[in-house]
TIROZA-732713 format. One record per atom (N, C-alpha, C): x negated, y negated, z. Coordinates in pm, 1 decimal. Each point is the difference from the previous one (the first is absolute). Example, Ala and Ser with C-alpha at 12.3 -4.5 7.8 and 13.67 -1.06 7.14 Angstrom:
// TIROZA-732713
+----------+----------+----------+
:        u :        v :        w :
+----------+----------+----------+
:  -1319.0 :    569.0 :    780.0 :
:     89.0 :   -119.0 :      0.0 :
:    -90.0 :   -120.0 :      0.0 :
:     35.0 :   -105.0 :    -72.0 :
:    -82.0 :   -119.0 :      6.0 :
:     77.0 :   -109.0 :     73.0 :
+----------+----------+----------+
This chain:
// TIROZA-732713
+----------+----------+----------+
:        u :        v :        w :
+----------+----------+----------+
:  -3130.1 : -17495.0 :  47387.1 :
:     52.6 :    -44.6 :    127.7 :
:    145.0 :     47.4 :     10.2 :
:     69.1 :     72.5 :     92.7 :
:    114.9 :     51.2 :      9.9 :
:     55.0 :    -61.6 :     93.6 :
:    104.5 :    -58.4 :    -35.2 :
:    115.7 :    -89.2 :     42.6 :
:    152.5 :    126.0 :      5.9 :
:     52.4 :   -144.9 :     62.8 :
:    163.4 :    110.1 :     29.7 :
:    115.2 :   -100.8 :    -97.7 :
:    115.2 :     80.6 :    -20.8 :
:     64.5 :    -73.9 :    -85.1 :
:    105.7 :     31.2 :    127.0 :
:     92.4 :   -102.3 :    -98.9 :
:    118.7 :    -71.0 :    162.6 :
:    130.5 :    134.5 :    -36.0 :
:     -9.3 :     90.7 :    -31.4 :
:     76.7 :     87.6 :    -61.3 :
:    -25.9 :     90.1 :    118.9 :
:   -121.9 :     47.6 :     72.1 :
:    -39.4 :     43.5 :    114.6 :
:    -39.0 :    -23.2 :    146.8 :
:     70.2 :   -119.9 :    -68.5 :
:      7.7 :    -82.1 :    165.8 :
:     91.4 :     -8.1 :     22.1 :
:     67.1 :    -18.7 :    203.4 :
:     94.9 :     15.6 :     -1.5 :
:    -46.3 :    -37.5 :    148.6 :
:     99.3 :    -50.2 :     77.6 :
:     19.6 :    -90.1 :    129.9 :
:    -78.4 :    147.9 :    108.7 :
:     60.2 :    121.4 :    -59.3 :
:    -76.9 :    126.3 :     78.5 :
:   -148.5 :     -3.0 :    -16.1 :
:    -59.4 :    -57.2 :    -79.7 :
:   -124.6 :     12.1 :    -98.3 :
:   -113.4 :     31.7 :    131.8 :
:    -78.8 :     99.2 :      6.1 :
:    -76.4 :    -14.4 :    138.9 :
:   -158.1 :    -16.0 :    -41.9 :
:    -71.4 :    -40.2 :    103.4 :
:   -141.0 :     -5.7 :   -110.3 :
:    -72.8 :    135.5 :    -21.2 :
:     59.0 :     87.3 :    111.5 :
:    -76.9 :    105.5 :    -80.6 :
:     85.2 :    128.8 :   -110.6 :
:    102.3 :    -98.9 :    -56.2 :
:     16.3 :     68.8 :   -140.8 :
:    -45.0 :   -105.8 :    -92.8 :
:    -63.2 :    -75.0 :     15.7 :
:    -75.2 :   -101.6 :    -93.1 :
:   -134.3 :     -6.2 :     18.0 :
:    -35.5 :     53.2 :     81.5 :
:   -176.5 :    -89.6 :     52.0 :
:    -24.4 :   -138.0 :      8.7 :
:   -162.2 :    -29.2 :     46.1 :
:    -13.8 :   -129.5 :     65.6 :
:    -29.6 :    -68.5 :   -140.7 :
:   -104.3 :    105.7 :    -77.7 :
:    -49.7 :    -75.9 :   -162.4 :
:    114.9 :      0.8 :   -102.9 :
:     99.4 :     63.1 :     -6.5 :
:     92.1 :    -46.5 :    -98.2 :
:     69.0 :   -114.0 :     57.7 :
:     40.6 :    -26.2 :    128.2 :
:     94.9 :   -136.9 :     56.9 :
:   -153.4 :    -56.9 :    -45.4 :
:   -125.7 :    -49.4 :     37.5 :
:    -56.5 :    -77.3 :    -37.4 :
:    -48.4 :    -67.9 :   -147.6 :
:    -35.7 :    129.4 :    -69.4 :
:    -12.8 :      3.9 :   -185.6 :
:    157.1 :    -69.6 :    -46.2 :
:     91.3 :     66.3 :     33.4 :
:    125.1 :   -122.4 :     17.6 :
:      6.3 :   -159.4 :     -4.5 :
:    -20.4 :    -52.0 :    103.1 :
:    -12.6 :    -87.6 :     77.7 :
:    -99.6 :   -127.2 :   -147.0 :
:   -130.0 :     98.4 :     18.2 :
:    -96.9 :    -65.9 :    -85.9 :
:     45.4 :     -4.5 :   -127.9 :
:     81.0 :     82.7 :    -78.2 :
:     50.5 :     20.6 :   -172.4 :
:    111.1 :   -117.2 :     43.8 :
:    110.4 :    -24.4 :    102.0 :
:     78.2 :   -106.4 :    -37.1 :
:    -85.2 :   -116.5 :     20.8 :
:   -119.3 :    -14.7 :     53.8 :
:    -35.9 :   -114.1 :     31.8 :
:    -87.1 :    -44.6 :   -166.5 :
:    -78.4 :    113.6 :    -44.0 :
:    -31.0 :    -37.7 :   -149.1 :
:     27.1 :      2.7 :   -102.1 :
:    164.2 :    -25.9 :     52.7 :
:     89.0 :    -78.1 :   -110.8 :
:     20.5 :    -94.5 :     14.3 :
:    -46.8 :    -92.5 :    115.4 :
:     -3.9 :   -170.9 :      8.4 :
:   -129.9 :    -21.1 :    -76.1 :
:   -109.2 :     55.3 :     48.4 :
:   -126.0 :    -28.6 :      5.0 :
:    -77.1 :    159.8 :    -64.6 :
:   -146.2 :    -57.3 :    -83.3 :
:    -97.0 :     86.3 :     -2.8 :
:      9.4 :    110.0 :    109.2 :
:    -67.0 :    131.7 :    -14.4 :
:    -74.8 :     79.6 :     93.3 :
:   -115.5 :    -41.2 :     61.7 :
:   -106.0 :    -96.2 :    -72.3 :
:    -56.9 :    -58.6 :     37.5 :
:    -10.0 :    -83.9 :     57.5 :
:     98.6 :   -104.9 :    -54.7 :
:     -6.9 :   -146.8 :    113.5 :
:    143.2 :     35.1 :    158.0 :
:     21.2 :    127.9 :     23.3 :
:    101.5 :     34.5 :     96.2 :
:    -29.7 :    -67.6 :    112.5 :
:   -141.5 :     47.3 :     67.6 :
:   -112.2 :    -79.1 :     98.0 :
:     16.0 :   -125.7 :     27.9 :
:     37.0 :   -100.2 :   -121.8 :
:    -26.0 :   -137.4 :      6.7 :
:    157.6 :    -28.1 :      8.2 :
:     69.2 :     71.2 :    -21.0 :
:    125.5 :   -127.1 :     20.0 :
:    101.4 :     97.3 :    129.3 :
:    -33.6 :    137.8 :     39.7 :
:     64.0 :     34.7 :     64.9 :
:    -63.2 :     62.3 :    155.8 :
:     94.5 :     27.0 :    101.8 :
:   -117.5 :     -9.1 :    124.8 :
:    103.3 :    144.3 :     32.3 :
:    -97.4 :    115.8 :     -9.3 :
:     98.9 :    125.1 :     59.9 :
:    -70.2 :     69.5 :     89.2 :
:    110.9 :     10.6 :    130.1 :
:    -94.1 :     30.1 :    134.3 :
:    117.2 :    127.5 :      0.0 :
:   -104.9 :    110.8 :     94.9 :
:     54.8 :    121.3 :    -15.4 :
:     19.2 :     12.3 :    210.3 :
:     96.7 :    -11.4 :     38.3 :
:     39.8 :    -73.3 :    123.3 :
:    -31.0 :    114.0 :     84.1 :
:     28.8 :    103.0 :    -29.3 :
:     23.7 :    123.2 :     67.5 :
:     37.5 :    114.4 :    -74.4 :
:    -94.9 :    122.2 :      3.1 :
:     15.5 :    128.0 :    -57.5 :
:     43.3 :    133.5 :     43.7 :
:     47.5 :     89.0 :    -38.0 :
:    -56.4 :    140.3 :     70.7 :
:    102.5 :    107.7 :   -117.9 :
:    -25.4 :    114.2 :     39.1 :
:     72.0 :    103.6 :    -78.4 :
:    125.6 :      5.1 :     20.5 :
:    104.9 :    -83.1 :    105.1 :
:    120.5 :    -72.0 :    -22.2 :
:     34.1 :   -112.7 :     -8.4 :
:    -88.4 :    -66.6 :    -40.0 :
:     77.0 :   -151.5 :     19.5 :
:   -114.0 :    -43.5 :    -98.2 :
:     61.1 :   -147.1 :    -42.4 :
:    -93.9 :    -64.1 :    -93.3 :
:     52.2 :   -174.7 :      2.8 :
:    -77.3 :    -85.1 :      1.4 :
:     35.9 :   -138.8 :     39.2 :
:    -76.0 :    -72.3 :    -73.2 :
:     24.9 :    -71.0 :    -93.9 :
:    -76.4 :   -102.2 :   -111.6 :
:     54.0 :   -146.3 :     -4.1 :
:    -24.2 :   -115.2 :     18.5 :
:    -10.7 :   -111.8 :    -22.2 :
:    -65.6 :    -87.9 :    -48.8 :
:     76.5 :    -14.6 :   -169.4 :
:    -56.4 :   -102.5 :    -43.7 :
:     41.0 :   -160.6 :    -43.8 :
:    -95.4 :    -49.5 :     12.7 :
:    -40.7 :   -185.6 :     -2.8 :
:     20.5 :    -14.1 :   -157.3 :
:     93.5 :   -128.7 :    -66.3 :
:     -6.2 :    -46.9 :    -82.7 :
:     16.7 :   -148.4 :     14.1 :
:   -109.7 :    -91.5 :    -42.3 :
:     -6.7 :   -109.1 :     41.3 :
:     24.2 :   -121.9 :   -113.1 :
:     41.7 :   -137.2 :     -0.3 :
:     40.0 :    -41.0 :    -86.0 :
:    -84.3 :   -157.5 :     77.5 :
:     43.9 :   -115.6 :    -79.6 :
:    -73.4 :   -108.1 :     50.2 :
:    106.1 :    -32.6 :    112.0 :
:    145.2 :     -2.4 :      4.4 :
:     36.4 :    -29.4 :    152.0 :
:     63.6 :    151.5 :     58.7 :
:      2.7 :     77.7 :    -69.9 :
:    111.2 :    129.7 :     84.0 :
:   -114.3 :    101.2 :      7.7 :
:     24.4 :     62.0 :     84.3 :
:    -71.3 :    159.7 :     60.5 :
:    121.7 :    103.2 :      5.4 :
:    -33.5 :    108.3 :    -96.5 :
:     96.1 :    135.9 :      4.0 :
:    -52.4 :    111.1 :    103.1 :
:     77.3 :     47.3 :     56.6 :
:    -15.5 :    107.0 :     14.8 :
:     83.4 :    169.4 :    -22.5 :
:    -36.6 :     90.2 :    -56.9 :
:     70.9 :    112.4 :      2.7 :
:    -82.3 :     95.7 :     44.5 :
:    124.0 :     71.4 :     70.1 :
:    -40.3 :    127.5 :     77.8 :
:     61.3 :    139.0 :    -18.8 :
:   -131.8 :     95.6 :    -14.1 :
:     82.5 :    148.8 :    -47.6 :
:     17.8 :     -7.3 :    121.0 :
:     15.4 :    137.0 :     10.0 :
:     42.0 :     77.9 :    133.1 :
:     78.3 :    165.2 :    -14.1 :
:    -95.0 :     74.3 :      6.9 :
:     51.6 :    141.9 :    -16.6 :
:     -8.5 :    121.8 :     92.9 :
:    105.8 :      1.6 :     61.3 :
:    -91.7 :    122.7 :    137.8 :
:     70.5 :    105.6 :    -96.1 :
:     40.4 :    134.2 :    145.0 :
:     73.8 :    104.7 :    -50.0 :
:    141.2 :      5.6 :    -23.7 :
:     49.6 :    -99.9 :     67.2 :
:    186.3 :    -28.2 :    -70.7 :
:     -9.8 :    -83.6 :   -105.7 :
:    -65.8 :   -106.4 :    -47.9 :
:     39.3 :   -113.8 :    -90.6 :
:    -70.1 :    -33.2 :    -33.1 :
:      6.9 :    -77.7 :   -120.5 :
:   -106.6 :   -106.8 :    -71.3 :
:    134.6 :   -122.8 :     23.1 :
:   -137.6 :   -147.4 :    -30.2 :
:     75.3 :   -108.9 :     43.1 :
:   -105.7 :    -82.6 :    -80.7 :
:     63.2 :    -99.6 :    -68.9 :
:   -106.2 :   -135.6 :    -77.9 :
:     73.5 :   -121.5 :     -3.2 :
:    -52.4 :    -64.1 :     69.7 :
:     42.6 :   -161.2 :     28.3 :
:    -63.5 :   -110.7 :     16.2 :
:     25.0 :   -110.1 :      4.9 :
:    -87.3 :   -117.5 :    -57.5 :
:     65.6 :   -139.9 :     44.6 :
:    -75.9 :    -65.6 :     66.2 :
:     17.1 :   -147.9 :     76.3 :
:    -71.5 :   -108.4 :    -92.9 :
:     27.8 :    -96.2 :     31.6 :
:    -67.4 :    -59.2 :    -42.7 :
:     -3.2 :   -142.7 :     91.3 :
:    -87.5 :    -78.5 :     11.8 :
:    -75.5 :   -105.6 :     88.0 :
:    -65.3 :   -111.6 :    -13.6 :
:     54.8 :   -131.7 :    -16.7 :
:    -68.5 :   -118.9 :    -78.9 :
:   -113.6 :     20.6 :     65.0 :
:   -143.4 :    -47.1 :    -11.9 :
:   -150.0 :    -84.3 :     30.8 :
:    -32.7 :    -29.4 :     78.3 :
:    121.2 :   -131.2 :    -29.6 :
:    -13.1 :    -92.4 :    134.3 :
:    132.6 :    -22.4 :      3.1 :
:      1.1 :    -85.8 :    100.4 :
:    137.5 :    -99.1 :     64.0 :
:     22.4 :   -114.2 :    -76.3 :
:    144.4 :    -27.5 :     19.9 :
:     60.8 :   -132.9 :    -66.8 :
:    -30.9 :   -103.2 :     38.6 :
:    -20.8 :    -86.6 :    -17.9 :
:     11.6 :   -159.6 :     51.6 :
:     76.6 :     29.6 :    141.9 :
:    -38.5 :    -18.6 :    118.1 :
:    107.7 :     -3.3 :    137.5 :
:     12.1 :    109.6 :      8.1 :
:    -26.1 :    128.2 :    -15.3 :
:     -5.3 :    123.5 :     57.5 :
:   -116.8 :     38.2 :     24.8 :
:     10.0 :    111.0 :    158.2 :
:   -151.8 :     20.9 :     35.3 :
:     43.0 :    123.8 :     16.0 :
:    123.0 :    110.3 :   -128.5 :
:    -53.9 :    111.1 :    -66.6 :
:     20.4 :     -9.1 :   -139.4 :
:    -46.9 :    162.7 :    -65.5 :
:     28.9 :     30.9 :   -103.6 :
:     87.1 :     81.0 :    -40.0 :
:     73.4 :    -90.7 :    -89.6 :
:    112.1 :     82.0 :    -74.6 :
:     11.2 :    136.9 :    -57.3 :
:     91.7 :     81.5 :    -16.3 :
:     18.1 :    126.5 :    -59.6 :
:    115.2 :     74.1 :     -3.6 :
:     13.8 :    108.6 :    -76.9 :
:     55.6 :     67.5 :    -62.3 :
:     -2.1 :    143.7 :    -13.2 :
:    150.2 :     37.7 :     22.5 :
:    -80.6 :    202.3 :    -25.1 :
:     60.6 :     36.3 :   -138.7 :
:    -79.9 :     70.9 :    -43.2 :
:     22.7 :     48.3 :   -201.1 :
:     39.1 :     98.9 :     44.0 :
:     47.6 :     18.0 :   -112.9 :
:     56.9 :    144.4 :    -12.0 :
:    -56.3 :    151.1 :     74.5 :
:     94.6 :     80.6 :    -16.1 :
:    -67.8 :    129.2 :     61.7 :
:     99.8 :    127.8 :     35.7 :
:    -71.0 :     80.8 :     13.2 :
:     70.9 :    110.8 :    -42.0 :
:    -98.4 :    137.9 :    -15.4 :
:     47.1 :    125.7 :    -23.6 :
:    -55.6 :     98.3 :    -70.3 :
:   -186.3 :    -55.1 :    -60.2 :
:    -70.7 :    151.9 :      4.4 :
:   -157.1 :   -111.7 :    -29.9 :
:     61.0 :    103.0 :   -136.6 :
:    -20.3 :    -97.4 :    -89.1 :
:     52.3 :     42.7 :   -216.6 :
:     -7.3 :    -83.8 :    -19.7 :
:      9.9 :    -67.6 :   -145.1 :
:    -86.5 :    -31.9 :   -126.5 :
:    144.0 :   -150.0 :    -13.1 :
:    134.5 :     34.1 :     64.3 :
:    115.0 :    -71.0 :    -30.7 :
:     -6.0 :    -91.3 :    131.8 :
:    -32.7 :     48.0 :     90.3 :
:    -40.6 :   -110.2 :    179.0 :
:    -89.5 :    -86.4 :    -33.0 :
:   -157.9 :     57.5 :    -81.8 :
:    -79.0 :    -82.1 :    -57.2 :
:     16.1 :   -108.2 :    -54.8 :
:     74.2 :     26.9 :   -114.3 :
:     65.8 :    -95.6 :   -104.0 :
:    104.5 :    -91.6 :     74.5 :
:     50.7 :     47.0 :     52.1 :
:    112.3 :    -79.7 :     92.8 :
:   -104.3 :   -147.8 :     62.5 :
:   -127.4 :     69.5 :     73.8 :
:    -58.3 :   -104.6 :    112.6 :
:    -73.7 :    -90.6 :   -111.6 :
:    -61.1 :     40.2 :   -135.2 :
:    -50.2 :    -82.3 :    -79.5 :
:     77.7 :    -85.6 :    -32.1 :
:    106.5 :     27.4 :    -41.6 :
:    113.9 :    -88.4 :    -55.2 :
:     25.2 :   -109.4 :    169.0 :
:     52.8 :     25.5 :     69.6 :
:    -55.2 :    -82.3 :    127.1 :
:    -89.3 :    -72.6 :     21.5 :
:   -117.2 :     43.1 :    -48.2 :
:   -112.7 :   -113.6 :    -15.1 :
:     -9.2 :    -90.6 :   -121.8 :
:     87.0 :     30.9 :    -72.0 :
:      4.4 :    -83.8 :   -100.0 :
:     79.2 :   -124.3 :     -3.3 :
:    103.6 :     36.4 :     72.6 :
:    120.3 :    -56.1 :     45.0 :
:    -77.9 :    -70.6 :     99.8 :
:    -27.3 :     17.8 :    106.4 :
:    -73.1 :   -116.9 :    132.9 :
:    -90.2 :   -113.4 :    -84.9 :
:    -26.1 :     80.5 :   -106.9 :
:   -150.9 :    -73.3 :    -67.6 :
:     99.4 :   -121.6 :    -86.6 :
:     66.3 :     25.8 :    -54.2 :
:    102.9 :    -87.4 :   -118.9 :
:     19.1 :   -133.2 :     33.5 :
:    -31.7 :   -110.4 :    -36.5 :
:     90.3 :    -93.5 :     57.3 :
:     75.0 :   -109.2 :    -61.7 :
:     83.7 :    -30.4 :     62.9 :
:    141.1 :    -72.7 :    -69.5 :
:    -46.9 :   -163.8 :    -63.1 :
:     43.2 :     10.9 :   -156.2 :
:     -9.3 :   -115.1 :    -70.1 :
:     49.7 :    -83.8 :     93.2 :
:    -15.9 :    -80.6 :     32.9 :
:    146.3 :   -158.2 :     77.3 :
:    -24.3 :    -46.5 :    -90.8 :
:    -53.7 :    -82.0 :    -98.8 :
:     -0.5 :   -111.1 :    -70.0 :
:     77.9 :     20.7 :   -139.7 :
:    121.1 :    -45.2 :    -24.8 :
:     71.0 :     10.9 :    -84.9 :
:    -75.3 :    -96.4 :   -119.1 :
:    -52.9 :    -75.0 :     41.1 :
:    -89.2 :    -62.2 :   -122.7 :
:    -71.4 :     99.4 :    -47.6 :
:    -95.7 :     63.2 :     95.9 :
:   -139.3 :     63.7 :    -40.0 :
:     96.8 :     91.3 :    -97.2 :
:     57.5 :     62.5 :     29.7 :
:     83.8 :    104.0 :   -110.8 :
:     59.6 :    -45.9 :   -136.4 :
:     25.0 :   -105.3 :     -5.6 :
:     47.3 :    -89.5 :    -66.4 :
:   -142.1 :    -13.6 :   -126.0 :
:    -78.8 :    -51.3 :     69.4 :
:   -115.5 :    -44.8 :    -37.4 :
:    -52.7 :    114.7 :    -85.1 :
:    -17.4 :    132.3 :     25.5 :
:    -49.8 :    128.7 :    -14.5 :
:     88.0 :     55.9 :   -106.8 :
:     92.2 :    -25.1 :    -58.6 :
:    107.7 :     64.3 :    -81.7 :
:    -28.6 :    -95.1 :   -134.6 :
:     32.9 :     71.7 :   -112.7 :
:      6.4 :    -80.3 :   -166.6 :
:    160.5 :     68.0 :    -15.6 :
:    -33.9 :    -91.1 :   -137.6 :
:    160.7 :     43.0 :     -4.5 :
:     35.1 :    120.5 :    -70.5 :
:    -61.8 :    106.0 :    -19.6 :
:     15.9 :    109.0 :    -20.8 :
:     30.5 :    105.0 :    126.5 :
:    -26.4 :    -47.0 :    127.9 :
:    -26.2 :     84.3 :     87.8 :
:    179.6 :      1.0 :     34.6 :
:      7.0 :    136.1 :     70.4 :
:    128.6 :     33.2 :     69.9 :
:    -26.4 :     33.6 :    131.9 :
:     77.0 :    -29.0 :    116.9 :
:    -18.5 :     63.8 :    112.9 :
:     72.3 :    123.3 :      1.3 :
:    -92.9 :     96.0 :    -12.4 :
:     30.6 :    172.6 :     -7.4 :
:     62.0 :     14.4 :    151.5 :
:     21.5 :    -69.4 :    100.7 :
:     29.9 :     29.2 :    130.6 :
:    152.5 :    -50.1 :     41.6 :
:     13.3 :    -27.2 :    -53.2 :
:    132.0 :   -150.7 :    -36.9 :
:    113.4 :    155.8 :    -40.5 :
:    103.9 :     -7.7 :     95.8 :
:    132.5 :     56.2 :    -25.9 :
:    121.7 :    -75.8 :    -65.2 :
:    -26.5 :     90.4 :   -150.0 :
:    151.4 :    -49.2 :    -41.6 :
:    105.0 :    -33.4 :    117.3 :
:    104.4 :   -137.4 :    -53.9 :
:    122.5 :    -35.9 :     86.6 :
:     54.8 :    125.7 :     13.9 :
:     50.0 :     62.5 :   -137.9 :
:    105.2 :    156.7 :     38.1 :
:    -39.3 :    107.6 :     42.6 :
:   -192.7 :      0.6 :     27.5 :
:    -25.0 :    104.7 :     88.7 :
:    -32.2 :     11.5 :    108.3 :
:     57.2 :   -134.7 :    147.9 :
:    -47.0 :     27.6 :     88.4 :
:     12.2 :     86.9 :     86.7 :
:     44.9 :    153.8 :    -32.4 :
:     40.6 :     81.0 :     93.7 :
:   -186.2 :    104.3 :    -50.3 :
:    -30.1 :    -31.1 :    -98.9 :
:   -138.5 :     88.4 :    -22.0 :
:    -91.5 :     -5.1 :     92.7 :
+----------+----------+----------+
């Protein structure tokens, strides 16, 4: 399967100095590095929006129990472009919408990618509050590795 490395990409990047199957064989090799080649089907939803021998349009669905991702190539004859939203489920208590977010984006390469994963990781994360529960969770061997020395708060 022939993929592109981000060394040959470039904001000029057009699709037809790449083709439609390397942006796609692409697309699929970063995706089965979350997941199998096999189970790709089951956890990811990739719709091919619009084609032709200049232009190329892919959107894909990554779904979670409350958030929905989305990222989008996008490659005509001036540019490539890869970016990524993301969209709670449902609504909050007293709201009659849904919340969201735009991830990262940029250049379609291997470093925009990584950028929007790390974004989804980050939306996905969520904040201890309970100073007990942490409390609770620690022996006395443990250190908080996150914890800035007093004399280094400029790090």
């Amino acid at each position: 399967m022939e993929s592109i490395e981000p060394k040959f990409i470039s904001s000029e990047t057009s699709l037809s100095s790449l083709g439609r199957e390397v942006v796609i064989n692409t697309v699929k090799k970063w995706l089965s590095e979350i997941y199998s080649p096999t189970e790709l089907e089951k956890a990811f939803v990739i719709q091919e929006k619009y084609s032709s021998e200049k232009e190329l349009y892919l959107l894909m669905k990554i779904f979670t129990s409350v958030n929905e991702y989305s990222i989008a190539v996008s490659i005509d004859e001036n540019h490539s472009y890869l970016g990524g939203s993301a969209i709670s489920r449902k609504p909050r208590t007293g709201e009659d919408w849904n919340r969201g977010n735009d991830l990262s984006d940029g250049r379609f390469c291997e470093e925009t990618w990584r950028n929007i994963l790390k974004d989804i990781v980050k939306y996905e994360t969520e904040q201890i509050k309970s100073e007990k529960w942490k409390e609770k969770h620690k022996t006395e061997h443990d250190k908080n590795l996150l914890s800035i020395p007093e004399g280094n708060k400029d790090v």
